[in-house]
N, C-alpha and C positions, 0 to 999 in steps of 0.2 A: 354660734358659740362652739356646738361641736367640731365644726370645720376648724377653726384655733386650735383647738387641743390637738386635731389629728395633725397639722402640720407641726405642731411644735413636736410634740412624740416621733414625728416621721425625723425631723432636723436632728433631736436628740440622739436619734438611732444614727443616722448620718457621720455625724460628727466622731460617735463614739468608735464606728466603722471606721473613719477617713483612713486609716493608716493602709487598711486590709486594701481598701481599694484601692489605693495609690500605688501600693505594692500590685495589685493585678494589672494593672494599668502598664505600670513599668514593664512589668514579664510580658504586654501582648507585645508592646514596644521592638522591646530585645528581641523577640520571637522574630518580630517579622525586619527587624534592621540585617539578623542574622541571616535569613534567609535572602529575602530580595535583594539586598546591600550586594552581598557576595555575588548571586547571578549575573547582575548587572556590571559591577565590574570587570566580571569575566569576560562576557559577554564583549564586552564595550574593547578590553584587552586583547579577545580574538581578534576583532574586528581590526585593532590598528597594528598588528601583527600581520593579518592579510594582507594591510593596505602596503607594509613594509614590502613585503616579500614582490607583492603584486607589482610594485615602482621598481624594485631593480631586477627582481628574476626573468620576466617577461620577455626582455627587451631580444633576447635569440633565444626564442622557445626549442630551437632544433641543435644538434650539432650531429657533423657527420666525423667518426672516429676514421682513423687511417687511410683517409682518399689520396689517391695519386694528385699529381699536380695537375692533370689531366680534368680528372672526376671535381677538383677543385673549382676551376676556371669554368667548367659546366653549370657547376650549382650559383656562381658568381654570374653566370650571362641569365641565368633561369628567370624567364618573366615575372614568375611568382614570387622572390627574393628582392627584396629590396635593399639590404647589406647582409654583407658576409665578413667575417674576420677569419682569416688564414695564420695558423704558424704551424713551424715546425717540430715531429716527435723525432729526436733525434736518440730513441730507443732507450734502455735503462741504465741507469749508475747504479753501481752496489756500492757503499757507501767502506771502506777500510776501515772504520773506527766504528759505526753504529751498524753494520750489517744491513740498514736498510736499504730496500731495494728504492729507489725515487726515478720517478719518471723525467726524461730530460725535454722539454720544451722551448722550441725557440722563442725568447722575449722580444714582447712589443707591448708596446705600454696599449695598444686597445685591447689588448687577450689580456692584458695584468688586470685593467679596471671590469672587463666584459666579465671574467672569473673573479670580480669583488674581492683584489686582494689590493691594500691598499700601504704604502710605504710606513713603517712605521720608523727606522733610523737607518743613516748610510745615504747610498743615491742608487741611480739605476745603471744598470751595466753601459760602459762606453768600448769595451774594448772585446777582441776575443778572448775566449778562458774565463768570463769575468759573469759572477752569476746571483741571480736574490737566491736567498734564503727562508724560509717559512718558518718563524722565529719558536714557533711551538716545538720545536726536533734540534734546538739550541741545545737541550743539557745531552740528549740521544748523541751529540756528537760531543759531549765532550766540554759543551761554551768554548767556542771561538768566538774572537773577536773578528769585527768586521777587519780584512787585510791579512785576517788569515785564508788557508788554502782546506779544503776538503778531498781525499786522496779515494782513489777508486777504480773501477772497471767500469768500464761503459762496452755494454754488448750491444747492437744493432744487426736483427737479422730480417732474410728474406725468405723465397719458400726456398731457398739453396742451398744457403749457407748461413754463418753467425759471425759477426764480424767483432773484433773484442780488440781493447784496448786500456791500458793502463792511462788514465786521466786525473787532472787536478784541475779545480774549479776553483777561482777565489772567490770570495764572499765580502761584496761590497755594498749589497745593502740587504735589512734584514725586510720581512713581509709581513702580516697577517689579514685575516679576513676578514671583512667589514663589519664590527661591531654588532653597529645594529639588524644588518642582514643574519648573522647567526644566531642572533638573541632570537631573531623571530622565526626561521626557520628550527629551529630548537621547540620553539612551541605551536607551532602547528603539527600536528599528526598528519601523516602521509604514507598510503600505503606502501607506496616505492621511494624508499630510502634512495638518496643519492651518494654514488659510492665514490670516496675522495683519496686518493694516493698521495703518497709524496710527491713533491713536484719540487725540482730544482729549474728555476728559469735563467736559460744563459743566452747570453750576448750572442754567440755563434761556437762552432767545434769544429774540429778536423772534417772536412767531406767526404761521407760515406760513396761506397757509386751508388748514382742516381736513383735507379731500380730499390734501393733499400728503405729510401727516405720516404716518409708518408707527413700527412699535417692533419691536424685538426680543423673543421671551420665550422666556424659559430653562425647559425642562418636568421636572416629577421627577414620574415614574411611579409608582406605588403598588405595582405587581409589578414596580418595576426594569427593566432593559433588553429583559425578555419582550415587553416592550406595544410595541415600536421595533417589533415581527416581525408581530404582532395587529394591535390597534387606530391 
């Protein structure tokens, strides 16, 4: 008999409670959806952020800035390399309407996709004079339309001399950089920021002498990023 009444008093008190507890109940809930929910998202966002960067960064962990054609052909025979992409810097444009200075590059579509820039409108240079454009530096000039010209100085020097020239590049197709590669580079932290210039990519230009002209080449390792540490 006693055992009855203390349940029914215990249920009573219960009942009269329910509210209090439900509401604690909900607060542990929220407490911890808040916290862990968040982490793990994050978490899990790092994660396919890395795996972005990881699929197209990789692929030429190296590059050698202003090699002769010479020091080129070297790194191109090198046991340790398994591909390389060459082109050429054919020195800088100052640009007559936006002041910027842009580096001039010679285009090939494996340097346009190797440097994740991916066609946005237009097409790809077929002629000489004829060059993409990096559609962010669009209002910087002014907004041309593709068929119009971009007017300028193009300096190329050596340890000698400085070679200059008054140039016009038309702009036949526009560029930007691959979406999702900058989303996720954007959220990765990295102590060594990668430092990005203007870049005007052209078809070909007037030939400087030989001695003046250097190229970039992008190296992919055969043992991957071990050989950065080795050879």
């Amino acid at each position: 008999m006693l055992k009855n009444v203390y349940i029914k008093v215990s249920l009573n008190f219960i009942r009269k409670h329910m509210l209090i507890y439900l509401l604690v109940l909900i607060a542990i809930l929220v407490s911890v959806y808040a916290v862990f929910v968040p982490f793990v998202t994050a978490k899990s966002q790092s994660i396919n952020y890395k795996r972005v960067v990881e699929k197209v960064y990789p692929d030429y962990p190296a590059t050698s800035y202003f090699a002769s054609n010479r020091e080129a052909k070297l790194i191109e025979e090198n046991k340790a390399v398994s591909k390389s992409i060459k082109y050429e810097n054919y020195g800088f444009f100052t640009s007559q309407k936006s002041r910027l200075e842009y580096e001039l590059k010679g285009y090939t579509r494996e340097a346009l996709d190797a440097n994740q820039y991916v066609l946005a409108s237009g097409r790809l240079p077929r002629e000489n004079g004829e060059m993409l454009l990096d559609r962010s530096y669009l209002s910087q000039e002014g907004s041309p339309s593709l068929g119009d010209f971009i007017l300028g100085i193009n300096n190329l020097g050596n340890k000698h001399e400085i070679y200059s020239a008054t140039k016009k590049y038309k702009i036949v197709g526009l560029i930007e950089k691959n979406k999702d590669y900058t989303r996720a580079i954007s959220k990765i932290k990295t102590k060594n920021r990668v430092r990005v210039n203007p870049i005007l990519w052209i078809y070909n230009t007037d030939k400087y002498p030989d001695q003046s002209l250097s190229y970039t080449v992008l190296i992919k390792f055969k043992d991957g990023m071990n050989n950065l540490y080795g050879n």
